[in-house]
N, C-alpha and C positions, 0 to 999 in steps of 0.2 A: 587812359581812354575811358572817357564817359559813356555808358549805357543806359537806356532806358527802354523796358522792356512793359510794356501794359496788354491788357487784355479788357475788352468792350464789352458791354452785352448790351446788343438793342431789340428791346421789345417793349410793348405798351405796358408792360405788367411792371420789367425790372429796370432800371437805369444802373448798371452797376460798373465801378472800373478797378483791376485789380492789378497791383504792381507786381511783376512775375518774377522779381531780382528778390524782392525778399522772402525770407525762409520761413511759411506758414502753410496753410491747409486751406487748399480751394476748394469749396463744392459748388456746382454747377450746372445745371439742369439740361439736358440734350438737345431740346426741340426750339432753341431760338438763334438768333442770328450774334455772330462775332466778328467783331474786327481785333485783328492784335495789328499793335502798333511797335514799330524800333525805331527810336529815337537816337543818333549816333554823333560822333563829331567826327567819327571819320572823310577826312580827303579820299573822296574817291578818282581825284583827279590823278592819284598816283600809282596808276592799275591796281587797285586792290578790288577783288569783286563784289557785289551787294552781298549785302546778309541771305542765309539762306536760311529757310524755317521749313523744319518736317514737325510733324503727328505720327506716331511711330515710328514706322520707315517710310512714311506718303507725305511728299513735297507741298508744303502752301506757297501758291503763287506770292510774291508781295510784287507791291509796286511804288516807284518812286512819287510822293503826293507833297514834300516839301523841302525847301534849302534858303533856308534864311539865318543869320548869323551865324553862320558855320556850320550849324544844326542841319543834317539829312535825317529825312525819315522817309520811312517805307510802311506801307498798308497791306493785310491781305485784306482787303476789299476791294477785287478788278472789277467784280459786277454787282449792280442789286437785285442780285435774284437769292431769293431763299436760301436754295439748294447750294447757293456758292458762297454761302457765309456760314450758314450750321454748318460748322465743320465738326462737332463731336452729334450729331442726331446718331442716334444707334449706336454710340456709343457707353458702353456701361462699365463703372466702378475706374481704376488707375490708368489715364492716359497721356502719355510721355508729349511734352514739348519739348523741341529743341530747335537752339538758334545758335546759327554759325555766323558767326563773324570775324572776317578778312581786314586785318590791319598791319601796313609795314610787311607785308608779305609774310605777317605772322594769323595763325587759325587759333580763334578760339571757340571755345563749346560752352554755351551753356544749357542745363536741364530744369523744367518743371512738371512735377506732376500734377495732374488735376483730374480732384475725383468726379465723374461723374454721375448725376442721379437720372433717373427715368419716375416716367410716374406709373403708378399701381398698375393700367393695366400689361405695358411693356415691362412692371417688375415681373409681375405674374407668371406672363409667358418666360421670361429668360429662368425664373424660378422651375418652372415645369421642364427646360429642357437640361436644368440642370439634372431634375432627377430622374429624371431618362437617365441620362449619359451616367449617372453613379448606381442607375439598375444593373445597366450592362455594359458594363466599366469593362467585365471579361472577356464579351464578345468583340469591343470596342480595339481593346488590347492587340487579340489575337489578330482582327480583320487590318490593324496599322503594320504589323509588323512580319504577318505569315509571307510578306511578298515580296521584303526588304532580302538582300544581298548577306547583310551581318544578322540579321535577326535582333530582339531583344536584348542589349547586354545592360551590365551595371554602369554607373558612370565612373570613373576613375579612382574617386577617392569610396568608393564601395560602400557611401553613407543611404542608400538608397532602400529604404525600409522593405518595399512593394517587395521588390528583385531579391533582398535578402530571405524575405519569407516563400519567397514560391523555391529558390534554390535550395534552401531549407525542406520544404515541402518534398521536393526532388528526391530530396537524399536520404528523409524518412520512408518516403515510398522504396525507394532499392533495400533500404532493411526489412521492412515490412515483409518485402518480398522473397528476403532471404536468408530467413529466421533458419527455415531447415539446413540451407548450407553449413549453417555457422555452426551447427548442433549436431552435427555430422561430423565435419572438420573443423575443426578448430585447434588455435595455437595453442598449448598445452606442453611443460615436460612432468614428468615424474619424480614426484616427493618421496622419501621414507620416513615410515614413522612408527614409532617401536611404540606397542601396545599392549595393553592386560587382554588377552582371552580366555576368562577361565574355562571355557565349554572348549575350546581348542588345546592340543597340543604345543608346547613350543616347537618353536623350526630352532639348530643353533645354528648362526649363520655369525658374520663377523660383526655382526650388528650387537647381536644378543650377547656376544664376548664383552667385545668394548662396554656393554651395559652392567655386567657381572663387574668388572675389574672398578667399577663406577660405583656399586652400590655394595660392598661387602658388607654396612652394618645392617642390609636386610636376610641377608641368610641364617638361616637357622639350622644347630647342626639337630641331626635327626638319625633315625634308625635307616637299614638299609630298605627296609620294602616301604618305608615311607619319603627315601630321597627321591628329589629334582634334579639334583646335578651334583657328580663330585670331582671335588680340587684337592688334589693331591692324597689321595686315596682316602678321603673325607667326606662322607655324605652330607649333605645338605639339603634345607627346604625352601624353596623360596618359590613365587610366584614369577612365570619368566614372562617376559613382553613377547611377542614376535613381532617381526618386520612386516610392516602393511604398505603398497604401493600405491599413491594416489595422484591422477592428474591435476597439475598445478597452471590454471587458465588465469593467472597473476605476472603476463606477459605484458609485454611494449604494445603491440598490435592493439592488443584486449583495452589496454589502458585508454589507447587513444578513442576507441568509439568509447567507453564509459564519459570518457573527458567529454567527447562530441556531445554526446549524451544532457550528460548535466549542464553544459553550457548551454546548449538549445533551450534547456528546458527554464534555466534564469532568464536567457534572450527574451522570452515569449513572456513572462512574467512582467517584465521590464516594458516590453509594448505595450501591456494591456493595462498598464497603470497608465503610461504617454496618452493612452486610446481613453482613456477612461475619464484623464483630465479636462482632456478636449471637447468632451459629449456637454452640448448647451441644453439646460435644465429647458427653459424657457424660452420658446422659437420667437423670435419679432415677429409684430402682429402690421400689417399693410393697412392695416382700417386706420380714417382719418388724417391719411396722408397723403401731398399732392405729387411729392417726389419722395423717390425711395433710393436709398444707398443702395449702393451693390455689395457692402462688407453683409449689410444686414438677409440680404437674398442669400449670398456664400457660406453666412452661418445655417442658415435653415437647412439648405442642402445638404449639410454637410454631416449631419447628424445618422440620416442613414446610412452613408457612405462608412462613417465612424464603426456605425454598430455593425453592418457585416463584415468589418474587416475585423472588427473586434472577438465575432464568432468564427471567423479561421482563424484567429486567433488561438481562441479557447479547443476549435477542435482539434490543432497542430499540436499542442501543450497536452492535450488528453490521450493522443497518440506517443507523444514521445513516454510521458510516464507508464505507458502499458508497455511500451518497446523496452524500455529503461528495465521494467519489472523482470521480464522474458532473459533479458539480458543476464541480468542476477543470478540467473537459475544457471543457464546453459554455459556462459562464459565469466565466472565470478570473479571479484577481484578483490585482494584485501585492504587497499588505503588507497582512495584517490588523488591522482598527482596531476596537475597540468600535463599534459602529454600532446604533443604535434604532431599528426600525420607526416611519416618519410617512406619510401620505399624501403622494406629489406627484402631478404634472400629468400626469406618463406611468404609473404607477401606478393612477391614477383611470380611465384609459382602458384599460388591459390591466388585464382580473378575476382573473389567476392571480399577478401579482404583488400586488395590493390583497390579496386572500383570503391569502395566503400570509403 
């Protein structure tokens, strides 16, 4: 099945026609008038229906304007008025054609993009409502979604940077907020560890045995009012340890917010480099041009957008390493490990490590 798909431009200024089957880059100006053309050899005498052609998802009439040697074509140009030919006017930057075509009771699809430009003072304006919209991107958010059913979620494959930093943000504010909890209670068992006190007494305990029968070549024999300990009716002198009990916060639970912790604290790193790349030196200047792209408007915009997301950034990462520091002190641990959030049995019973 042969196809031929073109695109017109009539205005006094341009005569332009551009073949839409092949794989190139259009640009296009908004404010003049088009005709696209389909050129087909389908029989339509074999109920198969005309071509159908949308611009997004909005239908262009066509109509049938010729059939000669087998050749059918269709126009969208039902009238000459203006209005019913600029079909991209107000339209700015990537806009989708497609044409359907009915053959043999078979559907095909085809797509082009075509970029269009605007001139300076419609880039201006669409430039200005851009940066509205990336002022109060926040407000924006909140007013789409306080009213929906589901609320705000991530998309499935949870690549969504925006939603990973405010869920982020989330989860360092409930620490934040319960610093005391965790300083209070926390998972912790008890260590022994056998020590010199020379300002203290020994304790003998089973500890300090097992340490004697360990170290016989520190004992020294001695007089009786200068012995530490005697073995087998033997004085001796030695310096003895005693047993010291200390909470050991080198737990599972402990492990996973440290892990939380440092991982966050890479995450944020890792953006603010992405954020960092992306920031254009050099805004496109509009002077001395009759049409403007709309990649070049989306760059300029976008550089604000960049840099306050870039400062939650920075102040989400300033937080976590102060969180991180607190953390050190109150719930220390000795070698960090990947660790994964699970429920356990002391967890299930304290709600600030469960929530957390």
């Amino acid at each position: 099945m042969s196809i031929e798909w073109l695109l017109k431009s009539n205005s006094q200024q341009t005569q332009n026609q551009y073949d839409l089957m092949l794989d190139n880059d259009i640009f296009i100006p908004d404010d003049i008038e088009y005709e696209i053309i389909i050129n087909t050899e389908v029989d339509y005498s074999e109920n198969d229906k005309k071509p159908e052609l949308y611009l997004g998802d909005v239908e262009i009439n066509l109509i049938s304007v010729l059939n000669k040697n087998g050749i059918k074509s269709f126009s969208s140009k039902v009238r000459n008025y203006f209005f019913d030919n600029a079909h991209f006017l107000n339209y700015f930057g990537e806009s989708e054609l497609v044409l359907v075509v009915y053959s043999n009771g078979e559907k095909f699809e085809y797509t082009k993009v075509i970029n269009v430009t605007l001139k300076k003072t419609k880039a201006t304006m669409a430039s200005d409502m851009l940066n509205y919209l990336s002022k109060n991107i926040d407000d924006i958010s909140q007013i789409c979604f306080s009213k929906t059913r589901s609320g705000f979620k991530s998309s499935e494959d949870d690549n969504n940077n925006m939603v990973k930093l405010e869920n982020l943000n989330n989860a360092l504010r409930y620490l934040e907020s319960h610093v005391e909890h965790f300083a209070r209670k926390k998972k912790a068992r008890i260590v022994s560890k056998l020590e010199i006190h020379s300002e203290k007494p020994p304790v003998y305990d089973h500890n300090t045995t097992m340490w004697l029968l360990n170290n016989f070549d520190k004992l020294e024999v001695s007089k009786k009012q200068d012995h530490d300990v005697v073995i087998n009716r033997k004085n001796f002198k030695v310096q003895l340890p005693r047993t010291s009990n200390y909470p050991c916060t080198n737990e599972n639970e402990n492990q996973v917010i440290h892990w939380f912790l440092m991982a966050s604290i890479h995450y944020c790193i890792e953006i603010r480099k992405s954020l960092k790349s992306q920031e254009k030196k050099n805004p496109s200047s509009f002077e001395n041009r009759e049409y403007i792209r709309f990649d070049q408007v989306i760059k300029n915009s976008l550089n604000p957008i960049i840099k306050r997301k870039g400062q939650q950034v920075d102040d989400i990462s300033k937080r976590l390493i102060k969180i991180k520091k607190i953390f050190d002190i109150i719930i220390p641990i000795k070698k960090l490990k990947p660790k994964f959030p699970i429920q356990t049995s002391y967890s299930l019973k304290n709600i600030h490590y469960a929530t957390a």
